[in-house]
C-alpha positions as CSV (number, residue, x, y, z in Angstrom):
1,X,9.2,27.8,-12.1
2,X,9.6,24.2,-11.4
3,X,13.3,23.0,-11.4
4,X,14.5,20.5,-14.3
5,X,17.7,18.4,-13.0
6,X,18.9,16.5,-16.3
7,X,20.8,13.3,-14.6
8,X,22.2,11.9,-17.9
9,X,23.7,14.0,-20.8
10,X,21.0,12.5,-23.6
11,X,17.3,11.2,-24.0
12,X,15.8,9.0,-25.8
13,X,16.1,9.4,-29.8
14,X,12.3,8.9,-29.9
15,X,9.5,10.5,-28.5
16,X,6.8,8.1,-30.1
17,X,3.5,7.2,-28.2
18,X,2.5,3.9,-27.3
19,X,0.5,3.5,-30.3
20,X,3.5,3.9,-32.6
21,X,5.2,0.9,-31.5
22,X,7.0,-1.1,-33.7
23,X,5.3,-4.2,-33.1
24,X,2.1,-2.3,-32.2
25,X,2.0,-4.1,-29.2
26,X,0.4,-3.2,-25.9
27,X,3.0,-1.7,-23.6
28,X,3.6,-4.1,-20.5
29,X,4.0,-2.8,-16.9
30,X,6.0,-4.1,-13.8
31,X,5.0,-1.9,-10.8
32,X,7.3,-2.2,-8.0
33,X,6.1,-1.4,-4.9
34,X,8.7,-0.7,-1.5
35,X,7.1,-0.6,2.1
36,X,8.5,2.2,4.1
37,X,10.6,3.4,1.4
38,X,11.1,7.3,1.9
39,X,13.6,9.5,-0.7
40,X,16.7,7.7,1.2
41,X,18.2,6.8,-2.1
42,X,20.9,8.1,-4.1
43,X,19.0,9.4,-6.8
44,X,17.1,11.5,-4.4
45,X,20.8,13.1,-3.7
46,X,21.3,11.2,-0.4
47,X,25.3,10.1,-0.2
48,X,24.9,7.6,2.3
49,X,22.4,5.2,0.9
50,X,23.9,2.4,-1.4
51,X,21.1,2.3,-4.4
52,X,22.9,1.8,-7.5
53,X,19.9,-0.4,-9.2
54,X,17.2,1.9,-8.1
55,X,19.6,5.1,-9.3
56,X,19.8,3.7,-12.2
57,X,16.2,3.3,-13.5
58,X,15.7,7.1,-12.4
59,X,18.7,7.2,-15.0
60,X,16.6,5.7,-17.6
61,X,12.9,7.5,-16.9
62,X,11.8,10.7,-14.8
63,X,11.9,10.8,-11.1
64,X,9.3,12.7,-9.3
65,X,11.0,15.0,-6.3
66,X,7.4,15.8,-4.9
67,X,5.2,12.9,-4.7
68,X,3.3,12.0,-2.1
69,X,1.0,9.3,-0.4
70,X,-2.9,10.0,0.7
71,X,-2.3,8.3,4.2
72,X,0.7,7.7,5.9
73,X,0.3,4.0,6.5
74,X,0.6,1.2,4.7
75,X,-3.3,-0.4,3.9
76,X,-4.8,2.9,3.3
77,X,-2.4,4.3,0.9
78,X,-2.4,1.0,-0.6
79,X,-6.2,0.9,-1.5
80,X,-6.7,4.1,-2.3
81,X,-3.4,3.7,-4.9
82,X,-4.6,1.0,-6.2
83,X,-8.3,2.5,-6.6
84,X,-7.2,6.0,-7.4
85,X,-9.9,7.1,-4.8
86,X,-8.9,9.3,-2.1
87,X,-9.3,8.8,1.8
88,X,-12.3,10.0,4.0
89,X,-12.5,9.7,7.8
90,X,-14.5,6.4,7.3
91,X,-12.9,5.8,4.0
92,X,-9.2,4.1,3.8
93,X,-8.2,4.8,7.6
94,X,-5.5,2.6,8.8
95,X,-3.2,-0.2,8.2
96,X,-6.1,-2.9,7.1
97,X,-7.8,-0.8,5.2
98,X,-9.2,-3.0,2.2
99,X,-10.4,-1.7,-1.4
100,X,-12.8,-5.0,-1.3
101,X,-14.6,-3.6,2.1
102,X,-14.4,0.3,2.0
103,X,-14.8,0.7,-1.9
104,X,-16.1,-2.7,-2.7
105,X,-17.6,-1.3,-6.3
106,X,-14.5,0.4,-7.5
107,X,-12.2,-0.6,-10.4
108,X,-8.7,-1.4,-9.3
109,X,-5.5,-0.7,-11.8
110,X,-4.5,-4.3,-11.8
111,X,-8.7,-5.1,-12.7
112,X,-8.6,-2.1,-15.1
113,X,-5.6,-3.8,-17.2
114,X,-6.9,-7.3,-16.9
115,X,-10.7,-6.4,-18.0
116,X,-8.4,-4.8,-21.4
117,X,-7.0,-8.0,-22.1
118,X,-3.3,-8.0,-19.5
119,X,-2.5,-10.7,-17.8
120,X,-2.0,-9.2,-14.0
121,X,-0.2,-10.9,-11.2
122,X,0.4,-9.6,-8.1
123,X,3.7,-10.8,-6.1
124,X,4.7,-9.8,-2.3
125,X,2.7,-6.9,-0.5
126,X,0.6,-4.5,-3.2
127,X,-2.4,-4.5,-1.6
128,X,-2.0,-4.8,2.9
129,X,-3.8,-8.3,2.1
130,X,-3.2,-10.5,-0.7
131,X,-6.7,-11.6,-1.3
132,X,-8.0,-8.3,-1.0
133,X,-10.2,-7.6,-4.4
134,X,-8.2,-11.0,-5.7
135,X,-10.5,-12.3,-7.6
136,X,-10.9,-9.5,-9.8
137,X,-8.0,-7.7,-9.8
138,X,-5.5,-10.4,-10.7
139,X,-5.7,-13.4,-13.6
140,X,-3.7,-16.3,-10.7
141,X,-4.7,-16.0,-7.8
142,X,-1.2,-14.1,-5.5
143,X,1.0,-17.0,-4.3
144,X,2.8,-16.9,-0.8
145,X,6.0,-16.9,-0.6
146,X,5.5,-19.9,2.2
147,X,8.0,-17.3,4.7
148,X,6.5,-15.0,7.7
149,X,8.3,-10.9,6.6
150,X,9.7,-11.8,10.1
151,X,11.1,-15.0,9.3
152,X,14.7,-14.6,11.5
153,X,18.1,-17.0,11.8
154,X,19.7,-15.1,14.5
155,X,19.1,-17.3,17.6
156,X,19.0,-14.4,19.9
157,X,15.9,-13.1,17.7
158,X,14.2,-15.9,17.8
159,X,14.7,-16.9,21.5
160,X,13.1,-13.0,22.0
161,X,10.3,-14.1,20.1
162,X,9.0,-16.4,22.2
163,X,8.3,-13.9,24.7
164,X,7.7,-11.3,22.3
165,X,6.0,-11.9,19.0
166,X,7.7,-9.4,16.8
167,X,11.2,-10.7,17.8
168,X,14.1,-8.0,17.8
169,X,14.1,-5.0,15.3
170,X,17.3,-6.1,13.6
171,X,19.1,-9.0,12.4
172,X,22.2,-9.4,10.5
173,X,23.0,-13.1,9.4
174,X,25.1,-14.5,6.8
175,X,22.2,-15.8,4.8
176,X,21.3,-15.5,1.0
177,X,19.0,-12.8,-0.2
178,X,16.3,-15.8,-0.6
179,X,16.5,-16.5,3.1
180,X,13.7,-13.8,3.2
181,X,10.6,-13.4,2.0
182,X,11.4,-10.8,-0.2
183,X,13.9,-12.4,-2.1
184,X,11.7,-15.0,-3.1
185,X,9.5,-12.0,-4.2
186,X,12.2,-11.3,-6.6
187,X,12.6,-15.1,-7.9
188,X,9.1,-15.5,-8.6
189,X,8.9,-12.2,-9.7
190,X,11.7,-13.4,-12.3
191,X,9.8,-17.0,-13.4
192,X,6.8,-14.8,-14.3
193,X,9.3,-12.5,-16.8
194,X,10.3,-15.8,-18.6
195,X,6.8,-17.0,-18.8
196,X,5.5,-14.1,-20.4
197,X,8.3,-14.0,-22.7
198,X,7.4,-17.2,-23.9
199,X,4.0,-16.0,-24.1
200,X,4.7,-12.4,-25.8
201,X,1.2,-11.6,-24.0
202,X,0.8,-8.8,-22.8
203,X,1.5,-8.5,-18.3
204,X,0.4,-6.4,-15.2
205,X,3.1,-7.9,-13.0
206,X,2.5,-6.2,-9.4
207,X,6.2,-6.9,-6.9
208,X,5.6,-6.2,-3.6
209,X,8.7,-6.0,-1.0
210,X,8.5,-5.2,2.3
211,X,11.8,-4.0,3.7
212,X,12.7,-1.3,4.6
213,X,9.5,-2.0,7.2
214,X,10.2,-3.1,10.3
215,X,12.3,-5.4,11.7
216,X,15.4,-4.7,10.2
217,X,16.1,-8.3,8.6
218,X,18.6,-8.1,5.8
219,X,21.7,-10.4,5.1
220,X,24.8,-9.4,6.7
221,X,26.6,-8.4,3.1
222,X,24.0,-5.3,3.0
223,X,25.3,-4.2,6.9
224,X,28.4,-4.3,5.7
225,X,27.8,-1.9,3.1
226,X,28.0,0.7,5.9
227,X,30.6,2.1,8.3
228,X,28.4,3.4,11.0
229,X,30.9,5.8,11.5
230,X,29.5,7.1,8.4
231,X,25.9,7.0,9.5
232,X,24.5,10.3,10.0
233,X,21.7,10.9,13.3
234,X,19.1,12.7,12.2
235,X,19.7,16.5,11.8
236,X,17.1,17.9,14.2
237,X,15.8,15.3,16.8
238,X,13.5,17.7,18.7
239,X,10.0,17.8,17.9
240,X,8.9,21.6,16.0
241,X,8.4,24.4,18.0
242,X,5.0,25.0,18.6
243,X,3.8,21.5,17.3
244,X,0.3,21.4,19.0
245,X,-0.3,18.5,21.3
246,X,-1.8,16.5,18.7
247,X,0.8,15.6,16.5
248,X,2.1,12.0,17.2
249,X,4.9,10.1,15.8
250,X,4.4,5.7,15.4
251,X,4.7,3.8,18.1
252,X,5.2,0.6,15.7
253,X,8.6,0.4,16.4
254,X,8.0,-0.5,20.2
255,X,6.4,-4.1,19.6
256,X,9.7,-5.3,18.6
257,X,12.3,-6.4,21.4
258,X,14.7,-3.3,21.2
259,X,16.9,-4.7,23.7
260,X,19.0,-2.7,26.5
261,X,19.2,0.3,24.4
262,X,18.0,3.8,26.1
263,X,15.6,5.3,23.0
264,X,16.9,9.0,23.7
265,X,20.5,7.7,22.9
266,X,22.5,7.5,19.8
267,X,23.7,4.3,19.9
268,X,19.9,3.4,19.2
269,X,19.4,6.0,17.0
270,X,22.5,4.7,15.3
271,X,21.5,1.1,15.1
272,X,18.1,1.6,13.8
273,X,19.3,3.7,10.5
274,X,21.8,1.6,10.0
275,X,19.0,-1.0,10.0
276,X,16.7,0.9,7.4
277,X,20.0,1.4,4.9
278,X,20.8,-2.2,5.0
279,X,17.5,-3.5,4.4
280,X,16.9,-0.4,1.7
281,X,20.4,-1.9,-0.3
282,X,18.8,-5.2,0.1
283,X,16.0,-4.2,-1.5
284,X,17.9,-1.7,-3.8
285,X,19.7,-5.2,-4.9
286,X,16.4,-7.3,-5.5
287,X,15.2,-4.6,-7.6
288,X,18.4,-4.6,-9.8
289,X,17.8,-8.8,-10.3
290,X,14.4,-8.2,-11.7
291,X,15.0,-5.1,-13.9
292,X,17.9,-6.7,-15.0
293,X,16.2,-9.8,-16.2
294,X,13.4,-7.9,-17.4
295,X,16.8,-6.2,-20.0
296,X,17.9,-9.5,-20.6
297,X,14.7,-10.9,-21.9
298,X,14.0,-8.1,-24.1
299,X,11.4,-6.6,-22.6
300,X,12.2,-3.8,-21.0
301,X,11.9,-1.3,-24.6
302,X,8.0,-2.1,-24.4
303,X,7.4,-2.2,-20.6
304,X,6.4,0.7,-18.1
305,X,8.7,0.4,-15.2
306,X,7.0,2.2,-12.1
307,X,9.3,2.6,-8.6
308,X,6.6,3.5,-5.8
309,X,6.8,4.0,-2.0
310,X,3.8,3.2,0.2
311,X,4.6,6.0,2.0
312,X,7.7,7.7,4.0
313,X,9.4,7.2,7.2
314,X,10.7,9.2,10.0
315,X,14.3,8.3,10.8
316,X,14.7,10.0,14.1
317,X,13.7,13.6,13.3
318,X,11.3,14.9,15.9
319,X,12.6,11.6,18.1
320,X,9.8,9.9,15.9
321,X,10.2,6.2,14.4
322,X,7.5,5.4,11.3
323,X,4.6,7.2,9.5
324,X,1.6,7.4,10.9
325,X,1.3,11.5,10.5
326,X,1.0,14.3,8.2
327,X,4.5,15.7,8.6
328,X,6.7,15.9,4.8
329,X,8.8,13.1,5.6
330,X,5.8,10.8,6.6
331,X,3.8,11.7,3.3
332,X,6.1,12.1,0.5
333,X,7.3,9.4,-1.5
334,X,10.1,7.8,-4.1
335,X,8.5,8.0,-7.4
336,X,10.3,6.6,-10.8
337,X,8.6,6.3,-13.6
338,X,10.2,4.4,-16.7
339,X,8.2,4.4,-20.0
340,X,8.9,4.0,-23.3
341,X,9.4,6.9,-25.7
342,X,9.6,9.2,-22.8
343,X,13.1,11.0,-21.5
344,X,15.5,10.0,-19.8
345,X,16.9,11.1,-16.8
346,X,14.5,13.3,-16.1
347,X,13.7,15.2,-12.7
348,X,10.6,17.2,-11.6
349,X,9.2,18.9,-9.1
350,X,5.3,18.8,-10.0
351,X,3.6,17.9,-7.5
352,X,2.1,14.4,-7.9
353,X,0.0,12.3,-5.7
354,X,-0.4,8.5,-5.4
355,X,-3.9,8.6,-6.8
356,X,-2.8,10.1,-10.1
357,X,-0.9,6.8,-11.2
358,X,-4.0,4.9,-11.8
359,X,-4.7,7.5,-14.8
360,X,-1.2,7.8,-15.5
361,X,-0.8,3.9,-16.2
362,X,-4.4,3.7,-18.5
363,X,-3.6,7.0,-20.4
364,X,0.0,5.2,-21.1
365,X,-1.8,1.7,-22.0
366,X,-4.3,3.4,-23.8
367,X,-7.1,2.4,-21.4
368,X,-10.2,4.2,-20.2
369,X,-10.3,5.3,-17.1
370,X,-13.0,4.3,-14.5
371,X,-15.4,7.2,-13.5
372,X,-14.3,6.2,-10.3
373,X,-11.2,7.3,-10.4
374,X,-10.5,10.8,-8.7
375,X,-6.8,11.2,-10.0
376,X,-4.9,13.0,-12.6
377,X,-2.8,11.7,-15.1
378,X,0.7,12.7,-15.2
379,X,1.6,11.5,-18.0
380,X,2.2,14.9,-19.7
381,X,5.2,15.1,-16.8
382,X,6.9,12.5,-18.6
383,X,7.4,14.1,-21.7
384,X,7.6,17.6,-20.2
385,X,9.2,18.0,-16.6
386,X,7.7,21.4,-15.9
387,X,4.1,20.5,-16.7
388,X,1.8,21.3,-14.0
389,X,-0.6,18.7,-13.2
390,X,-1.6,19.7,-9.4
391,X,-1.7,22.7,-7.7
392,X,-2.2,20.6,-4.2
393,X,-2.0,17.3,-2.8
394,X,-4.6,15.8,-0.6
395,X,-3.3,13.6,2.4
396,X,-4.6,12.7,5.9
397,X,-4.2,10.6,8.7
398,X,-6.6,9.5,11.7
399,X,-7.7,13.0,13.1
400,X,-5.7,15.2,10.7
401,X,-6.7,16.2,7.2
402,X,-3.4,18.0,5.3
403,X,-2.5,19.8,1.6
404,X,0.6,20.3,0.8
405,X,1.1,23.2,-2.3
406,X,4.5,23.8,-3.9
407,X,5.4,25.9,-0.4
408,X,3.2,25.2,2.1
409,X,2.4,21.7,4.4
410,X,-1.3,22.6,6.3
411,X,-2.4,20.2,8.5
412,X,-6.4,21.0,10.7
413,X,-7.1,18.6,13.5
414,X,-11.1,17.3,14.4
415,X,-9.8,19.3,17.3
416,X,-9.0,22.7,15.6
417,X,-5.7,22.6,16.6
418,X,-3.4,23.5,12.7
419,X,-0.1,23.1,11.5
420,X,1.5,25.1,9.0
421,X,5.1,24.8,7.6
422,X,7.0,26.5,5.1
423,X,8.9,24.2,3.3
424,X,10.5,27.3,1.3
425,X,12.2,28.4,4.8
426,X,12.2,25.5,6.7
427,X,12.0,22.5,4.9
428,X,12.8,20.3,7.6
429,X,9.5,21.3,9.0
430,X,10.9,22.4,12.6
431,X,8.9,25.7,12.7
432,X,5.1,25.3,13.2
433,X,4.2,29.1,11.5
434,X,0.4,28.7,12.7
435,X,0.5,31.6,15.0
436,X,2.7,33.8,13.4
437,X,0.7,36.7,12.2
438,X,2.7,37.1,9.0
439,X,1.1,34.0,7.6
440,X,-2.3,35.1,8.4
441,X,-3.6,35.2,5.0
442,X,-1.6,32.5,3.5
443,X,-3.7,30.3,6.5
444,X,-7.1,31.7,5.4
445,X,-6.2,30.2,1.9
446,X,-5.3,27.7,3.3
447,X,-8.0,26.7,5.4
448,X,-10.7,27.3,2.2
449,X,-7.9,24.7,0.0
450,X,-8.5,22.4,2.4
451,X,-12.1,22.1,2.6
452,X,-12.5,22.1,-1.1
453,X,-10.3,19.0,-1.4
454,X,-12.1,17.0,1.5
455,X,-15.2,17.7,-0.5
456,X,-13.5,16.4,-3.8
457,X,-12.7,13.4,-1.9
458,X,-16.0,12.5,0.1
459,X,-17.6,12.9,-3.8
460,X,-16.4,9.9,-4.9
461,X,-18.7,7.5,-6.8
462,X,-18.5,4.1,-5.2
């Protein structure tokens, strides 16, 4: 039975749909979107991570503990979000994938509420690209913020990027939150919230930000948040016994100057997640301005508030830095989901997959859904927690096709070689069960799962 964590002692007093609004209006969206955001966050029952503003929406709506991505890097899992299609081994691959070149037919969410009369602007990083499918997805064209995501003040960063281009992979400068890029994200994100309220048209307002990704830039106020003392290492650091040769962690982290430290030691282990929780309560803060203006314009009773990660991050474990894998902590996601009429403070365990939100959004709108579209709607979820909507999830990366079920993460190789974790057991995944013969059957299951769903997703109509 799937758990049900209440976080507040009441819900909503009404449970109407959409179409029952007062002012029979069309409900508004604002999805926000966070690069290399994994569960890291106070909500998620982490103690270390300052998210008050992000803990507080999963206060207000349903937080899904077992989301997950279809590819473990940041342009694929975009596109295929934002088309609900799933990934192939030619289709949404790697970090510039584009919807425009690999599925250039398909109805995106943003086009989907635009084509039914939404206004929808995109702001920051939804898709990898900004023009990618542009023209039809959004009614303005997306504005830059005029700032490089690696915009730096800290002299020694920027004297390392002249000999390297990606500069060091922290900085911590006593600047304002709109010395970087994302907090103009925020800003703008803000002036569009007052236009539309003037308006009182209905908006698809996509905000993008890019921390926690790589480098580390956040002001010094966020470091400070944190005693390193209090910093936790990662709890296992080895990689799993019996991993087979073909499971790789990111090598991302190594184009940025990473100074004198020695990668094995803890000092660098230290640094770097005290770099990720400082630009995480950057972000965490940024989020809290626009949600907060979004209350204090009165819109936020008749707007869908979605909280979405790109994908997850390893923070040491396995001595791996980034995604780019089919391991748990690469694939699954933060997912908060705010609508109105639904409960509040809600948790569940159903297992839900990026693709599914496209379906979730136009069954919540009232919009049809493009044939296209190879998700399932969650939206039941949101009014009951233990409504199953998926029985597996669907994920790959590169050379590795993966399902993960309620228990079990199985991963094949193009090379044969298979992973299997039980995440009842051994939910750090530090066990690869492949060869033990008491999971025999459970693999043969296994094996047939997985070749139904890469079926499912090379049958997509595009």
């Amino acid at each position: 039975m799937k758990k049900v964590v209440t976080l507040l002692l009441f819900v909503t007093g009404t449970f109407a749909s959409f179409a029952d609004n007062s002012n029979g209006s069309k409900p508004n969206v604002l999805f926000i979107a966070i690069d290399d955001l994994r569960p890291e966050l106070g909500c998620y029952g982490d103690t270390v991570a300052k998210t008050p503003h992000i803990d507080r929406l999963a206060s207000e709506g349903t937080l899904f503990q077992r989301a997950y991505c279809q590819v473990a890097v940041c342009g694929a899992s975009r596109a295929s979000m934002m088309t609900g299609i799933l990934p192939t081994k030619t289709r949404f691959v790697d970090y510039l994938a584009r919807a425009d070149v690999d599925t250039p037919h398909a109805t995106t969410i943003a086009q989907a509420f635009k084509e039914s009369g939404y206004t929808t602007l995109a702001h920051g990083k939804i898709f990898h690209k900004s023009d990618d499918t542009a023209d039809r997805s959004w009614s303005e064209k997306p504005r830059g913020t005029g700032l490089s995501h690696k915009v730096s003040y800290d002299p020694a960063t920027t004297e390392t990027k002249s000999e390297r281009g990606s500069g060091l992979f922290y900085e911590s400068v006593d600047v304002p939150d709109e010395a970087y890029t994302d907090g103009l994200v925020a800003a703008r994100t803000i002036e569009d919230l007052r236009r539309f309220k003037e308006s009182g048209k209905p908006f698809f307002i996509g905000c993008g930000f890019i921390r926690p990704h790589l480098p580390f830039y956040a002001p010094k106020k966020y470091w400070d948040l944190y005693d390193a003392d209090d910093i936790p290492l990662a709890a296992f650091r080895e990689r799993p016994k019996h991993a087979p040769e073909s499971l790789r962690g990111s090598n991302e982290f190594k184009t940025y100057e990473l100074g004198d430290y020695d990668l094995e030691s803890d000092a660098f282990h230290l640094k770097m997640r005290h770099g990720y929780l400082a630009a995480t309560s950057y972000v965490d803060k940024l989020v809290g301005d626009v949600l907060n203006e979004l209350e204090a314009l009165g819109l936020a009773e008749n707007t869908i508030v979605v909280i979405w990660g790109d994908h997850g991050w390893h923070l040491g474990e396995y001595d791996f830095w980034g995604k780019h894998n089919t391991m748990h902590l690469a694939t699954r996601i933060p997912l908060i989901v705010k609508a109105p009429g639904k409960p509040q403070g809600v948790s569940t365990d159903a297992l839900i997959s990026s693709v599914d939100l496209f379906p979730t959004l136009c069954a919540l709108a009232g919009i049809d859904v493009p044939a296209s579209v190879q998700g399932k709607s969650f939206a039941a979820v949101l009014s009951d927690p233990e409504a199953a909507i998926n029985e597996v999830v669907y994920t790959r990366y590169r050379n590795a096709d993966a399902i993960v079920t309620e228990r079990y993460n199985y991963s094949l190789y193009e090379n044969g070689e298979e992973m299997l974790y039980d995440l009842q057991i051994d939910p750090g995944e530090t066990v690869n069960r492949v060869g033990n013969p008491e999971y025999k059957s459970i693999l043969s299951r296994l094996r047939e799962s997985l070749k139904e769903q890469i079926a499912f997703a090379e049958s997509a109509s595009i």
